[in-house]
N, C-alpha and C positions, 0 to 999 in steps of 0.2 A: 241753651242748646235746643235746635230743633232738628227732629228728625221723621224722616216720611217712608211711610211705606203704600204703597198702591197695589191693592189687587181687584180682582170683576168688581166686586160689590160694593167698592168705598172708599177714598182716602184716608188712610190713618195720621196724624199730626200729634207726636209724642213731643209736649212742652218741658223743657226743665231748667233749673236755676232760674235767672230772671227772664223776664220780658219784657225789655224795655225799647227802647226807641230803635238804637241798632237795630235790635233782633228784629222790631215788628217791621223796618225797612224788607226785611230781606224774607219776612214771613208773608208779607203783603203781596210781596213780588210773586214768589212762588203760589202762596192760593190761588192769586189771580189767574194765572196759566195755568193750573190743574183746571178753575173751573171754566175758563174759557174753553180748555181741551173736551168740556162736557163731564168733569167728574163731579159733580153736584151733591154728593150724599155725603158728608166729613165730617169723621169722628176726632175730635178733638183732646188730647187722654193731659190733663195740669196735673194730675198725680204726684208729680215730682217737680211742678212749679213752685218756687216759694214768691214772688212777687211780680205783679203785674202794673203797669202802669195806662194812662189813659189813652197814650197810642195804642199797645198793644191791643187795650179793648175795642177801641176803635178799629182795630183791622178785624178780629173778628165779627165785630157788627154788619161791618162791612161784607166781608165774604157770606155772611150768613142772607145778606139780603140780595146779593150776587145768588147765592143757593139755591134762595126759595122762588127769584124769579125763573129759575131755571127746574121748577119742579123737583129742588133738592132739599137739603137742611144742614145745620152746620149743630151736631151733636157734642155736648161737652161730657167730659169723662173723670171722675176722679177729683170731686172738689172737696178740699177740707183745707182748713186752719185758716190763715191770711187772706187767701185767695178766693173761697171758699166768704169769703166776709166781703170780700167788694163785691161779689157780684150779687151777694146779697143789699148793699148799703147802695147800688149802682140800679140793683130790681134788674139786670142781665140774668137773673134765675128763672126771670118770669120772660123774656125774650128767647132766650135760647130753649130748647129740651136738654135736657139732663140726663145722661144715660144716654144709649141708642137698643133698639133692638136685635 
């Protein structure tokens, strides 16, 4: 399940249960148009993600490099267990920030 909240300061992207192909279709779509509309700064919260797959990652890699040409960042929130392991086994720990401030 994904779901969005937008206010002045940020995009929020609360991920949960899987994210797989479906999902990152339709996750794709929407980042794209937040950041096309100029919202550049997105906090991304897996918290409640238990599995991700290589599309999913791939659309965040994507929006994040959408972000940064845009003077933004695509901040990740909430990593442990499963998830939490690929993006270490992936080194997307070392691309993304972690946390946001």
């Amino acid at each position: 399940m994904i779901k969005y909240n937008l206010n002045k300061e940020k995009l929020e992207v609360r991920l949960s249960g899987e994210l797989d192909v479906n999902e990152a279709i339709d996750l794709r779509k929407e980042l794209l148009e937040y950041i096309n509309q100029g919202h550049n700064k997105i906090v991304v919260n897996v918290e409640e993600l238990n599995n991700i797959d290589s599309t999913g990652l791939g659309v965040l890699v994507t929006a994040n490099k959408l972000a940064r040409n845009r003077e933004g960042n695509v901040y990740i929130e909430g990593l442990k267990g499963y998830v939490k392991k690929i993006f270490q086994l992936t080194r997307l720990d070392r691309v993304f920030q972690i946390g946001h401030d």
